[in-house]
Backbone as CSV, one residue per row, in Angstrom:
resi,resn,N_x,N_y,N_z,CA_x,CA_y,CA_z,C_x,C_y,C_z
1,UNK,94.361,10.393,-10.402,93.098,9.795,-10.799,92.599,10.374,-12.114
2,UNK,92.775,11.562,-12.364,92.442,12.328,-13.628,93.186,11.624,-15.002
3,UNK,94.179,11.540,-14.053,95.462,11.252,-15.212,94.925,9.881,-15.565
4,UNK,94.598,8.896,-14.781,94.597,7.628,-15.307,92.613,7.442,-15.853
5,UNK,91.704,8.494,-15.814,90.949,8.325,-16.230,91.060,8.706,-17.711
6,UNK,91.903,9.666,-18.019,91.620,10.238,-19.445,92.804,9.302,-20.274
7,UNK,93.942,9.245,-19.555,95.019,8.499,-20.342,94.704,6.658,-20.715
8,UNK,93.804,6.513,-20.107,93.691,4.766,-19.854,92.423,4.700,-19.862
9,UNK,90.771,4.972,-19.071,89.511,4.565,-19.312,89.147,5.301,-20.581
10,UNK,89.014,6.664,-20.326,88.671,7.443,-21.497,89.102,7.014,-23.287
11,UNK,90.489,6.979,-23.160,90.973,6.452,-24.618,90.412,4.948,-24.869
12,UNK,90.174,4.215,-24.040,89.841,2.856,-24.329,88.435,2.579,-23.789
13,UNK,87.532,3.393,-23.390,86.088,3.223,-22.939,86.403,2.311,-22.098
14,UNK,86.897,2.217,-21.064,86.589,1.495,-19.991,85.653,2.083,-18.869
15,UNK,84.506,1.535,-18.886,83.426,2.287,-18.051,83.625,1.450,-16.017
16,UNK,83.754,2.091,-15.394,84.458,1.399,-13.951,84.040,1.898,-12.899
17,UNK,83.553,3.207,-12.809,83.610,3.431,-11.301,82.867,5.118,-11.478
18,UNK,81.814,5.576,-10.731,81.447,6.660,-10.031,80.425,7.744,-11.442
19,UNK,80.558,8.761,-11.317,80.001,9.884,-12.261,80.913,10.032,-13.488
20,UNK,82.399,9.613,-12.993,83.284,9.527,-14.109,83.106,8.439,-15.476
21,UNK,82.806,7.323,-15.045,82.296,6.282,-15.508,80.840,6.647,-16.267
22,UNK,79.775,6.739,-15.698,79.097,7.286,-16.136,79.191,8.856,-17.495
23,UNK,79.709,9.034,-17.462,80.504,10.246,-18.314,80.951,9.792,-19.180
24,UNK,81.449,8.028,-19.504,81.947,8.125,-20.479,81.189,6.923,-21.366
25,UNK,79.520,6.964,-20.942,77.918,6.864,-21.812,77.924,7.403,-22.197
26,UNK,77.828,9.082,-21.711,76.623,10.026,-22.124,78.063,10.936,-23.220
27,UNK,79.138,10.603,-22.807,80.116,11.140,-24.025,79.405,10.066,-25.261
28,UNK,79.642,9.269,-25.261,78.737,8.812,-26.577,77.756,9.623,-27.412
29,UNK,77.073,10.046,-26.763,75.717,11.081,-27.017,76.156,12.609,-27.158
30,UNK,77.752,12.530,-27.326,77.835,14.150,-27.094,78.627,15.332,-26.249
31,UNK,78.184,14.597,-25.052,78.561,15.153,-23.459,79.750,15.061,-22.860
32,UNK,80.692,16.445,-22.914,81.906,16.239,-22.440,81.818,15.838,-21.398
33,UNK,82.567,15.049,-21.061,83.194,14.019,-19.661,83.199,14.996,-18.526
34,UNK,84.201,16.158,-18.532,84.229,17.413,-17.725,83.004,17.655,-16.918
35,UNK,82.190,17.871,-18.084,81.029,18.842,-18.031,80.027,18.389,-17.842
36,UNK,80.159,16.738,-18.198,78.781,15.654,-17.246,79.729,15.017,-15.607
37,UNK,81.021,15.248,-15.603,81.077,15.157,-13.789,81.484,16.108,-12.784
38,UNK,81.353,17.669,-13.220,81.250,18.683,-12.739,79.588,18.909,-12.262
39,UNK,78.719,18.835,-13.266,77.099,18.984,-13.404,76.400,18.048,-12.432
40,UNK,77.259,16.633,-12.487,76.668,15.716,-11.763,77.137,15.653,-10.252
41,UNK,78.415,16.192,-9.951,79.006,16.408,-8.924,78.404,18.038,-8.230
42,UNK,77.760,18.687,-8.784,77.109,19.539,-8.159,75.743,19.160,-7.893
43,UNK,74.869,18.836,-8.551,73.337,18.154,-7.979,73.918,17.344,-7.090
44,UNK,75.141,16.086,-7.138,75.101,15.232,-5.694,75.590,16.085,-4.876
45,UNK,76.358,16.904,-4.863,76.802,17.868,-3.781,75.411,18.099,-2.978
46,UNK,74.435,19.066,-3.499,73.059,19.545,-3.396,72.411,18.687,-2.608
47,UNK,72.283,17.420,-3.386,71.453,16.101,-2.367,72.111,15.790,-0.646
48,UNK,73.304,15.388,-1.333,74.444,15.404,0.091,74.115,16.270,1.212
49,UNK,73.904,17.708,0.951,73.487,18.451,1.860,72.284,18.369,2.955
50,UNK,71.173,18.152,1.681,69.799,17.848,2.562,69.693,16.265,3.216
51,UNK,70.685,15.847,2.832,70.086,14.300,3.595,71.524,13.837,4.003
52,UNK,72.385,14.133,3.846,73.600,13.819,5.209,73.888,14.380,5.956
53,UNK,73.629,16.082,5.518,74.366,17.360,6.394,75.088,17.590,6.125
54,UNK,75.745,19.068,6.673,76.356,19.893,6.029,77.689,19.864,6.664
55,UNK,78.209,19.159,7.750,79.781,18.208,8.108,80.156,17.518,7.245
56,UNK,79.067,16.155,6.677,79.305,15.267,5.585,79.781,16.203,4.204
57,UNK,79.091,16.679,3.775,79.208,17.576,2.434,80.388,18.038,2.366
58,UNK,80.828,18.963,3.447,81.865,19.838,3.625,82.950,19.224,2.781
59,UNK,83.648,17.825,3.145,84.131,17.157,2.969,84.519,16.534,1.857
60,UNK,83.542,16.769,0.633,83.344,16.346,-0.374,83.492,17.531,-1.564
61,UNK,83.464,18.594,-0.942,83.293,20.064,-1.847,84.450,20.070,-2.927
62,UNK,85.687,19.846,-2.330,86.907,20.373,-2.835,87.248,19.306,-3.731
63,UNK,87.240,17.458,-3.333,87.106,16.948,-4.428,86.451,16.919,-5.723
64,UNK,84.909,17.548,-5.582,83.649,17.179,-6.492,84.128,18.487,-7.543
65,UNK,84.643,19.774,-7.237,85.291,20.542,-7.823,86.155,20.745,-8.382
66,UNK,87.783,20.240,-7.699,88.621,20.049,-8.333,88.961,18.764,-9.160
67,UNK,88.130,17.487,-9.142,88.689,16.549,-10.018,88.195,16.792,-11.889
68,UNK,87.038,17.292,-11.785,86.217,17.866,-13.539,87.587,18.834,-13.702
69,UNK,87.615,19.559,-12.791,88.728,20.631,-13.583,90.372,19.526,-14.148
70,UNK,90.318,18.802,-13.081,91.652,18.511,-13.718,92.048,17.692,-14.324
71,UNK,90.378,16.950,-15.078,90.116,15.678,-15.869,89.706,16.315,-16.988
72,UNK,89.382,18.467,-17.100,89.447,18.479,-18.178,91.314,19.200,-18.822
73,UNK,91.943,19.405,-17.419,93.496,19.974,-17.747,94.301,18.641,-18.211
74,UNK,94.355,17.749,-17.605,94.618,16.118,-18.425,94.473,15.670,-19.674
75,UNK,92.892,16.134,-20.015,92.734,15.087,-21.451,93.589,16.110,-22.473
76,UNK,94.399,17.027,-22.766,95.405,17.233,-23.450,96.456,16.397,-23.432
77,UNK,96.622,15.756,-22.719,97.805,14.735,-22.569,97.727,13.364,-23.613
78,UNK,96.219,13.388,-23.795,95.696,12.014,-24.469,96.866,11.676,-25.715
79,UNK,97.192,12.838,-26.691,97.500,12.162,-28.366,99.214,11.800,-27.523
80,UNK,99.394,11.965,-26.623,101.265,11.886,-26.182,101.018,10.702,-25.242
81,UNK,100.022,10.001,-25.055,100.233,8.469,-24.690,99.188,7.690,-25.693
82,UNK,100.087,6.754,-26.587,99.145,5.752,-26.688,99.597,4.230,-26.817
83,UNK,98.781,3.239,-26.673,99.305,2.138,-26.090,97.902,1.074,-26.728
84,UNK,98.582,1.229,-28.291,97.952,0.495,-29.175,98.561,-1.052,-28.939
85,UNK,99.508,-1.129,-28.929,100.339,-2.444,-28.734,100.482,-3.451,-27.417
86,UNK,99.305,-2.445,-26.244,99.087,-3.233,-25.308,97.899,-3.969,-25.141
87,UNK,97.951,-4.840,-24.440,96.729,-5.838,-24.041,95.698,-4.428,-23.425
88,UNK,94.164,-5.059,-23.514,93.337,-4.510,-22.937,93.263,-4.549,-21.629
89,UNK,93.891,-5.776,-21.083,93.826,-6.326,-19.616,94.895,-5.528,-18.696
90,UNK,96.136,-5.448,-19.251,97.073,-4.725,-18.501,96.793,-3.168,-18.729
91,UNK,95.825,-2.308,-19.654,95.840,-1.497,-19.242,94.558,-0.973,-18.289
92,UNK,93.631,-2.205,-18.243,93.037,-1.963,-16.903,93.109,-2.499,-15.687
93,UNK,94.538,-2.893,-15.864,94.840,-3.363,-14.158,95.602,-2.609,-14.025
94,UNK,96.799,-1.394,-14.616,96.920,-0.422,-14.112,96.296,0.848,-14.048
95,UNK,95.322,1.301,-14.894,94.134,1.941,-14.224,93.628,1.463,-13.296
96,UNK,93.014,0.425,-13.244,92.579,0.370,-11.616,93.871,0.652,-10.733
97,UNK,95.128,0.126,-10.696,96.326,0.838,-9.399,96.557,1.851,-9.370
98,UNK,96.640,2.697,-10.154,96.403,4.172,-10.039,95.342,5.055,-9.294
99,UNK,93.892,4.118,-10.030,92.942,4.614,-9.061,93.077,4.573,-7.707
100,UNK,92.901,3.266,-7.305,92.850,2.788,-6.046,93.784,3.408,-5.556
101,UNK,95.304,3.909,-5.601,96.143,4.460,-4.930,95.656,5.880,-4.916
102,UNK,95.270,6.800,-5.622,94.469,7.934,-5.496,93.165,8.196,-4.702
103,UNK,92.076,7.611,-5.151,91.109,6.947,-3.791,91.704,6.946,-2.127
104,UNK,92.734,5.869,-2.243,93.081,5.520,-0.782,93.866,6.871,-0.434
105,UNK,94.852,7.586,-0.795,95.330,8.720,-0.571,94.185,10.298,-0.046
106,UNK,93.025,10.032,-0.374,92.212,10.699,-0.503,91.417,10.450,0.647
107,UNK,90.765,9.450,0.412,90.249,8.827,1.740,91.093,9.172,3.133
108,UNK,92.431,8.903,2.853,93.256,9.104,4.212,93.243,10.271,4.723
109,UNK,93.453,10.908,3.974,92.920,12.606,4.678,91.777,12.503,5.384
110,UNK,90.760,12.003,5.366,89.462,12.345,5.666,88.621,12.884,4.419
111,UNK,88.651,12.788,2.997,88.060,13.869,2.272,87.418,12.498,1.109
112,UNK,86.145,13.202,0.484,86.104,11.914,-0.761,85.980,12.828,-1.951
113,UNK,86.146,12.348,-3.128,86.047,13.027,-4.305,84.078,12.845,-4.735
114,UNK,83.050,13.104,-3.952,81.680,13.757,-4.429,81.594,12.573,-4.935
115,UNK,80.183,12.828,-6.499,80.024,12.019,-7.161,79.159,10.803,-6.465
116,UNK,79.575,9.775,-6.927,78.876,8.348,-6.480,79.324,8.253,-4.860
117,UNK,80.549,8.773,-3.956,80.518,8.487,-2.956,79.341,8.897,-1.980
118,UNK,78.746,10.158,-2.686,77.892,10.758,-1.984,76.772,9.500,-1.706
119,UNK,75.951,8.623,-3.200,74.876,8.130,-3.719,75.711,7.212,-2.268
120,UNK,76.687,6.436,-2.203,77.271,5.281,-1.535,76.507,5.514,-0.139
121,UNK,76.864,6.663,0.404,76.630,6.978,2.043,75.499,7.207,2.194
122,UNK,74.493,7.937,1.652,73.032,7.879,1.284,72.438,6.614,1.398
123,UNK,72.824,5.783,0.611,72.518,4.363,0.444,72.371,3.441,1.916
124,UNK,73.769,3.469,2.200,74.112,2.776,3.326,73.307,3.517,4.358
125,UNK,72.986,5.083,4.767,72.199,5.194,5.659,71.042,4.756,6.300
126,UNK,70.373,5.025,4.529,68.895,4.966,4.622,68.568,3.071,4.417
127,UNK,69.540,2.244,3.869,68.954,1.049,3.969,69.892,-0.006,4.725
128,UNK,70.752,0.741,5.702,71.835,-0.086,7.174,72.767,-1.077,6.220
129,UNK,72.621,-0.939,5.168,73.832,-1.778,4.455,75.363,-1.322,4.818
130,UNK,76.204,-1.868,4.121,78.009,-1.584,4.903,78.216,-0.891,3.600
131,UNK,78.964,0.686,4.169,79.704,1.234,3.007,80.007,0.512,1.640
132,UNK,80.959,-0.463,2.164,81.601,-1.414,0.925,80.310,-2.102,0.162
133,UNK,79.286,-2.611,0.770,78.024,-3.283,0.019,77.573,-2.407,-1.012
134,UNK,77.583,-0.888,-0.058,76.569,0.236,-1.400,77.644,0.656,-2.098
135,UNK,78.885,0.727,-1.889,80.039,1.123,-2.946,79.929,0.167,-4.331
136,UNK,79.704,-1.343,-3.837,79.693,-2.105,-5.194,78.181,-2.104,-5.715
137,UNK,77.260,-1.585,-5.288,75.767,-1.363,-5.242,75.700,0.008,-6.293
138,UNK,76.505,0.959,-6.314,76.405,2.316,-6.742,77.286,2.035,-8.094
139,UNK,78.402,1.554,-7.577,79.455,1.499,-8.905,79.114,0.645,-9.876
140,UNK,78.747,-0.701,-9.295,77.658,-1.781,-10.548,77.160,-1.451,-11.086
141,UNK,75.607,-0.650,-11.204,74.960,-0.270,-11.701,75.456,0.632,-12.548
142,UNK,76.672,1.559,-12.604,77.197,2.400,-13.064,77.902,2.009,-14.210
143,UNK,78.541,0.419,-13.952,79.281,-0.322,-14.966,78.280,-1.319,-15.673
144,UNK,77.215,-1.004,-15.363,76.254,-2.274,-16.284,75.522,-1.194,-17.045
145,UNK,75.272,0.127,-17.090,75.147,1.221,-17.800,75.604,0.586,-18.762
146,UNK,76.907,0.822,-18.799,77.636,0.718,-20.248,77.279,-0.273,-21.208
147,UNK,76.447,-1.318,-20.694,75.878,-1.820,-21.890,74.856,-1.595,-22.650
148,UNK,74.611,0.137,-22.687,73.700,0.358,-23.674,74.415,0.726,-24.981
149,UNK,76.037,1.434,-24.270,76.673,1.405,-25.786,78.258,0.855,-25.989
150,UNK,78.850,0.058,-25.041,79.920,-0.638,-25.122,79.249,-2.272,-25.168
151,UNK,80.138,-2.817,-25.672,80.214,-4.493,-25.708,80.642,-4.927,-24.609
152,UNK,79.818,-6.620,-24.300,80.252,-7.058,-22.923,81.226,-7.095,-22.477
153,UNK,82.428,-7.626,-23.154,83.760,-7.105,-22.881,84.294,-6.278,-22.027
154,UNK,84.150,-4.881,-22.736,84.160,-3.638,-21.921,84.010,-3.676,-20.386
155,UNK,82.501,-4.224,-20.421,81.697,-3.990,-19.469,82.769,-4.983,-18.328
156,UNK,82.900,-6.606,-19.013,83.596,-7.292,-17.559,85.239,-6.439,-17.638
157,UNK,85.978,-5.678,-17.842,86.797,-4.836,-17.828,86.487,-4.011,-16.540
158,UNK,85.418,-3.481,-16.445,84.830,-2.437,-16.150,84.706,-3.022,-14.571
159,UNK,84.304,-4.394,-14.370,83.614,-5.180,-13.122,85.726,-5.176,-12.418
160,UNK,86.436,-5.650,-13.373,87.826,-5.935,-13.247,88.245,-4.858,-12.358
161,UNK,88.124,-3.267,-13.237,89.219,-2.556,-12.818,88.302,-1.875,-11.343
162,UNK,86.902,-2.038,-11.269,86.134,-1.772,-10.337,87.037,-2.595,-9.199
163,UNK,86.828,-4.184,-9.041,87.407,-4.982,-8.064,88.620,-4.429,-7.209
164,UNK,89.850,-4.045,-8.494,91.171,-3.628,-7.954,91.240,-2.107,-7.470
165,UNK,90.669,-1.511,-8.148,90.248,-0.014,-6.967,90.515,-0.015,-5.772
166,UNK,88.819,-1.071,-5.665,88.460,-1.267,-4.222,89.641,-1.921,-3.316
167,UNK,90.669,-2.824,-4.236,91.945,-3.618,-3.235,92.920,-2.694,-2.925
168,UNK,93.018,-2.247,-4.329,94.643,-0.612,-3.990,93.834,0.623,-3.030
169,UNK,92.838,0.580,-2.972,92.021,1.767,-2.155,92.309,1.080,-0.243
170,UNK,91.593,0.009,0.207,92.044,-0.605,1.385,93.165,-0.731,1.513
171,UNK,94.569,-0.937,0.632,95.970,-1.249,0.949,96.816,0.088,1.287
172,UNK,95.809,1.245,0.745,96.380,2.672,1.043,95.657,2.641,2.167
173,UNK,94.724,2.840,2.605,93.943,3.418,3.436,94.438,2.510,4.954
174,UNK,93.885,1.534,4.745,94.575,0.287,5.832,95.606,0.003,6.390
175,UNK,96.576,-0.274,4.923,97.801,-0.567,5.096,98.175,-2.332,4.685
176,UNK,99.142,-2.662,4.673,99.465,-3.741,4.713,99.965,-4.344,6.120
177,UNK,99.299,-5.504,6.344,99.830,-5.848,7.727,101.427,-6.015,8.400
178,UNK,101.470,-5.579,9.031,103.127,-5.809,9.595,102.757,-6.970,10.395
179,UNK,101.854,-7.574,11.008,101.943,-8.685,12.192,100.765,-9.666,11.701
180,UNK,100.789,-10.554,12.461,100.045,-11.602,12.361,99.472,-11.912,14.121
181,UNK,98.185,-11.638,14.233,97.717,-12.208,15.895,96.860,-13.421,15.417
182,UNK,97.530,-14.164,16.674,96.862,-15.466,16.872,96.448,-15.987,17.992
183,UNK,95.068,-16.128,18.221,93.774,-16.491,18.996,94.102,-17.997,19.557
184,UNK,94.329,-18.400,20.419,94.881,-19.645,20.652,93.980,-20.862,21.797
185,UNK,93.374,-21.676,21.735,93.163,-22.637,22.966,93.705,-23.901,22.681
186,UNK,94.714,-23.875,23.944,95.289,-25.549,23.665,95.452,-26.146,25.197
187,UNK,95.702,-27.486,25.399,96.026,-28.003,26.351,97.326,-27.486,26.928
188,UNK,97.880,-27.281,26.193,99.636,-27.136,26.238,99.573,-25.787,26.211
189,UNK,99.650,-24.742,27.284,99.417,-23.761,27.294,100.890,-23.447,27.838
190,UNK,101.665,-23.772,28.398,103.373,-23.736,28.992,104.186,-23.464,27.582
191,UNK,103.451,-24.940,27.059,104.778,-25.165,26.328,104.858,-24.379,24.756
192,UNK,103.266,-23.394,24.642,102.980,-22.589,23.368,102.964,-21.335,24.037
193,UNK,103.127,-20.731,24.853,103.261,-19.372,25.494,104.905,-19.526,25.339
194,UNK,105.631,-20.562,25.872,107.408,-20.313,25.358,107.472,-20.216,24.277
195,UNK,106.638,-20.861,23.397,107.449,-21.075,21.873,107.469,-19.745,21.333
196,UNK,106.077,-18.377,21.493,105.709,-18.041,20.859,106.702,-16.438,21.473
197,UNK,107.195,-16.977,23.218,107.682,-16.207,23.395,109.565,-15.866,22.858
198,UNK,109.515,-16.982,22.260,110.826,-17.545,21.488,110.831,-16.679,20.145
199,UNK,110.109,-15.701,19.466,110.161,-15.618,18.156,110.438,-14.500,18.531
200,UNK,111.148,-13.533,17.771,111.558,-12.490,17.214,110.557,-11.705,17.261
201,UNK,110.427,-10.361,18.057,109.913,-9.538,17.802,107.971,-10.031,18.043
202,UNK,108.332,-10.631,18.929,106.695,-11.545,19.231,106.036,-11.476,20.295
203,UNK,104.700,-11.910,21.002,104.631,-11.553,22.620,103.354,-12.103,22.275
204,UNK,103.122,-12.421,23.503,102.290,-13.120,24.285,100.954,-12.830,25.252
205,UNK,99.630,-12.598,25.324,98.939,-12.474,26.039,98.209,-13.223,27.243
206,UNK,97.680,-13.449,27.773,96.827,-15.039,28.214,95.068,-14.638,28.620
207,UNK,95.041,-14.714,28.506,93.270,-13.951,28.891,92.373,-15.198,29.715
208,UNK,91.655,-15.157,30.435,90.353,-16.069,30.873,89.350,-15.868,30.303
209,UNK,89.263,-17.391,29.902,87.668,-17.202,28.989,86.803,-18.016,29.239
210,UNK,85.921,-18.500,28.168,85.061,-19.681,28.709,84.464,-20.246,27.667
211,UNK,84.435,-21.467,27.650,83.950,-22.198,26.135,82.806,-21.985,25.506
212,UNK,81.948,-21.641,24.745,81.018,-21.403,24.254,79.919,-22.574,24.757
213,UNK,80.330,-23.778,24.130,79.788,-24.676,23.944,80.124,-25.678,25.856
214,UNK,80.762,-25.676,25.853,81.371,-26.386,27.143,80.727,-25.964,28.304
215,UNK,80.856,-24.354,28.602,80.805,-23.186,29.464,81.635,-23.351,30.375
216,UNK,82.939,-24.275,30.309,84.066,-24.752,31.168,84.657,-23.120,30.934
217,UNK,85.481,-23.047,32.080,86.404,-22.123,31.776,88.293,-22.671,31.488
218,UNK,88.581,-21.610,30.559,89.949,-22.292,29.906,90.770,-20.673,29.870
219,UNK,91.984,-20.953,29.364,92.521,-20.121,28.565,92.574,-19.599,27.426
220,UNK,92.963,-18.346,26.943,93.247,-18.396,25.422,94.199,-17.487,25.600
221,UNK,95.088,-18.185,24.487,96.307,-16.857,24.618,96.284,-16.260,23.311
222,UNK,96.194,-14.799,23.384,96.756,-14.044,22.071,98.059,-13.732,21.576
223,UNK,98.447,-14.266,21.271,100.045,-13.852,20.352,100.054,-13.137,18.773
224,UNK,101.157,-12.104,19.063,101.177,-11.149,17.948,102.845,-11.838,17.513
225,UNK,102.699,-11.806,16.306,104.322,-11.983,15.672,104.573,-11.654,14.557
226,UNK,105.421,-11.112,13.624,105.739,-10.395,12.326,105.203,-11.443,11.470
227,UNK,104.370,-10.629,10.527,103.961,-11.204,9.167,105.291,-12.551,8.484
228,UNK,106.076,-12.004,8.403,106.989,-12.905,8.204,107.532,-14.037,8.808
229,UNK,106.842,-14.397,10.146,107.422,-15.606,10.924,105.838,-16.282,11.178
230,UNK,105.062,-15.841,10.271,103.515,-16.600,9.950,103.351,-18.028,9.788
231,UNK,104.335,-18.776,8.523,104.260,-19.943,8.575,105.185,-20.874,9.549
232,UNK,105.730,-19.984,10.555,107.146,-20.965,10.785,106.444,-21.248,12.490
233,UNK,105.768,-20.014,12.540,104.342,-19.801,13.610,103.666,-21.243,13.899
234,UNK,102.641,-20.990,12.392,101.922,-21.690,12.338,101.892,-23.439,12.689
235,UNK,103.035,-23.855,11.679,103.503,-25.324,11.659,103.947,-25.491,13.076
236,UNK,104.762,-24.711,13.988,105.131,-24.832,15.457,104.248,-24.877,16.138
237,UNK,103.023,-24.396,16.309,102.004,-24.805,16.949,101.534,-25.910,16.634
238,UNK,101.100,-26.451,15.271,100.629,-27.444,15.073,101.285,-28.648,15.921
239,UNK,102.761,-28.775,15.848,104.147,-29.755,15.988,103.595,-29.680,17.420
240,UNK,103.402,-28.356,17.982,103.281,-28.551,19.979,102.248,-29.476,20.042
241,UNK,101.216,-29.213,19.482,100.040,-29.301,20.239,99.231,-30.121,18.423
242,UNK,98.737,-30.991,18.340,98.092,-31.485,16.627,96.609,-31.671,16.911
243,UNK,96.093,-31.145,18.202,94.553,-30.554,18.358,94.353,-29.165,18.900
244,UNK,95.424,-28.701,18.380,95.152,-26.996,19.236,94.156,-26.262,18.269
245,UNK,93.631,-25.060,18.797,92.719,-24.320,18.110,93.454,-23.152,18.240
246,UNK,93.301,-22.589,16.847,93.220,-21.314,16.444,92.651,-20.129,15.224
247,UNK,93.328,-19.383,15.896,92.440,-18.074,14.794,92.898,-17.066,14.416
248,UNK,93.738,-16.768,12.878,94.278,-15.716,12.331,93.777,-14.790,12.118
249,UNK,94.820,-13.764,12.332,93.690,-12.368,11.812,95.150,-11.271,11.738
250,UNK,94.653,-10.671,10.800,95.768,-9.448,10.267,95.788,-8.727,11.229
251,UNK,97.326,-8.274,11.991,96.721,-7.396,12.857,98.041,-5.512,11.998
252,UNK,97.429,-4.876,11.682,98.018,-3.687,10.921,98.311,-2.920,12.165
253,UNK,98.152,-2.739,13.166,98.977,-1.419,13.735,99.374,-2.495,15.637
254,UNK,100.569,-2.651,15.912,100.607,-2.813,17.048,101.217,-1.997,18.295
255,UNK,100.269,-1.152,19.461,101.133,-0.287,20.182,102.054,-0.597,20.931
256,UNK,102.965,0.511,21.336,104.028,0.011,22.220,103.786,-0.626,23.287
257,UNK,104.762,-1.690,23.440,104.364,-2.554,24.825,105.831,-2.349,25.777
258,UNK,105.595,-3.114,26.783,106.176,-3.068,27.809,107.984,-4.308,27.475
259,UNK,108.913,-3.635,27.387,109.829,-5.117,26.778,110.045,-5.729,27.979
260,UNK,110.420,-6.962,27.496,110.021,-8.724,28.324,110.961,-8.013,29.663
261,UNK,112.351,-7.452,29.573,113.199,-7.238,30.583,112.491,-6.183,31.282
262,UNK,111.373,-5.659,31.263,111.364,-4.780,32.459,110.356,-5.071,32.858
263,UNK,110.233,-4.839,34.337,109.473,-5.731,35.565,108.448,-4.571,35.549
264,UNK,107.250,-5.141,36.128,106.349,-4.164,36.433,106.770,-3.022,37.883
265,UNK,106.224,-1.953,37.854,106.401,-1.074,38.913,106.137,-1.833,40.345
């Protein structure tokens, strides 16, 4: 993250995300980058304490400390990359993948790098908004800064490499889906419980439910099947059944189940 702030936002003022972002205003005016998100990462440290507690904080110490130090051991690297001959666009869509893969790596531990995450959780406490709402709530404001001394440009750069953060940050943290579950009510409940029990690496639930609207009671079956047999899924249900209902949804982690050949106890 150091690396891709000083080698890629810093050299090209791309203003994007957190105290770092902010840092590279008040460098305009003067203010080493270092030394305005070390300064600023200690007052939010400070705040963090009295109004999240001192579990929350804990957590945040070692990032809010070690990233100034190693965003100021980095910017020596600056005159040995430069990338005059590239588009502005590609070098903030790989700053943002860098970020976001650093972020999400970070996050996965359990730990955040200080700074604006602190302002984020604060936010979301005190006014019940969703993490992700005050994340683009904290970081916006942070990237519309910059138009007191970058051009609009910059600034929608800034909204850009913000967006993809936030996507490479969930794809670390989350994951990418391995399966696909599908929410099912159809008439043909025989003949879409075989099909689905027909696929590779696939299975089948059946649950009792009851119509919302109807208050009849029906079935619904849940079926899980590899990301990759999604469309071949999909169109086969349609082909069974051309009024069936359903409902996709990513499913990222599925536990071990019971295989089809062995009988219950």
């Amino acid at each position: 993250m150091a690396f891709a702030f000083n080698i890629l936002f810093d050299q090209y003022d791309i203003v994007c995300f957190g105290i770092s972002g902010l840092s590279l205003v008040f460098k305009q005016f003067g203010v080493p980058t270092y030394i305005f998100i070390l300064a600023g990462n200690v007052i939010l440290l400070t705040i963090s304490f009295f109004t999240l507690g001192k579990k929350k904080t804990k957590h945040a110490i070692v990032g809010s400390l070690l990233y100034p130090i190693l965003v100021y051991l980095t910017s020596f690297l600056k005159p040995f990359f430069c990338f005059e001959d590239v588009e502005l666009l590609v070098i903030a869509i790989f700053g943002g993948v860098l970020t976001g893969l650093g972020y999400g790596l970070i996050y996965k531990t359990n730990f955040n790098t200080g700074g604006t995450d602190v302002i984020t959780e604060i936010v979301s406490k005190y006014t019940k908004i969703s993490l992700g709402k005050a994340t683009w709530v904290s970081d916006g404001i942070v990237v519309l800064s910059s138009l007191v001394v970058f051009p609009v440009e910059k600034v929608l750069y800034g909204f850009l490499v913000l967006y993809i953060i936030s996507f490479m940050t969930d794809k670390v943290v989350i994951g990418i889906s391995q399966s696909k579950a599908f929410y099912i009510v159809t008439q043909k409940e025989k003949e879409v419980r075989e099909f689905l029990l027909s696929i590779a690496d696939g299975g089948v639930t059946i649950i009792n439910a009851r119509g919302g609207y109807s208050n009849e009671k029906e079935s619904l079956l849940l079926g899980v099947v590899p990301t990759r047999q999604y469309f071949l899924v999909k169109e086969g249900l349609k082909t069974i059944d051309d009024k069936i209902f359903f409902l996709v949804c990513d499913s990222y982690e599925v536990s071990p189940r019971r295989k089809r050949h062995e009988k219950k106890p």
